[in-house]
C-alpha positions, 0 to 999 in steps of 0.5 A, a space after each residue: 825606057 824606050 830602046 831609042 833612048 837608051 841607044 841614043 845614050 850608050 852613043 852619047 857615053 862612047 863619045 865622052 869616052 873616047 875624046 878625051 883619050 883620042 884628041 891628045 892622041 891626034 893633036 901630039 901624035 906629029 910632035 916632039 914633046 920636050 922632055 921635061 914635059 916626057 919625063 912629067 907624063 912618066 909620074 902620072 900612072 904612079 900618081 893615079 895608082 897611089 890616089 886610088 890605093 892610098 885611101 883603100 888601105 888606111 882610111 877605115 870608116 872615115 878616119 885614118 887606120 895605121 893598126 894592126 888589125 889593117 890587114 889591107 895596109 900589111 899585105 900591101 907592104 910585100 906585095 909593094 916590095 915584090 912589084 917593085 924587086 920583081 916587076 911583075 904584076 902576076 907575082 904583085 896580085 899573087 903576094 898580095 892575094 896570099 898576104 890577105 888570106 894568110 891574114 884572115 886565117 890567122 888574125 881574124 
């Protein structure tokens, strides 16, 4: 491919990229959102997480696994409990890491 055209591109990605983050920014950052609309904005980082873990830790090859053999699904449960005791993302991805490879040692 020419140099041109890929530069042309990578621009053209920045720009799909940035303005979606960057015009709410602009238009809201003079404003007093109302706190119904404050208090929905806090569900959505939560939302997204579960939309993307939910799928990765009990579908298995297009069909739901609730097994015993999902050692996904069990190393989620501690490492589920310990974000939410101790609010900490290094202790989450720690329990988690462990779980999954005291898992794989012993059960599989």
């Amino acid at each position: 491919m020419d140099q041109k055209i890929i530069f042309i591109t990578i621009l053209g990605m920045m720009v799909v990229t940035y303005l979606p983050r960057a015009l709410p920014l602009l238009a809201l950052a003079q404003r007093t959102l109302p706190e119904l609309v404050i208090r929905w904005l806090s569900f959505i980082p939560a939302a997204v997480l579960s939309a993307m873990l939910v799928p990765i830790l009990v579908l298995k090859e297009k069909s739901l696994d609730f097994s015993g053999d999902n050692i996904f699904l069990w190393a989620a449960i501690p490492t589920i409990l310990v974000s939410w005791k101790m609010k900490s993302f290094v202790g989450a991805v720690i329990m988690g890491m462990g779980c999954v490879a005291l898992g794989r040692y012993f059960f599989l």
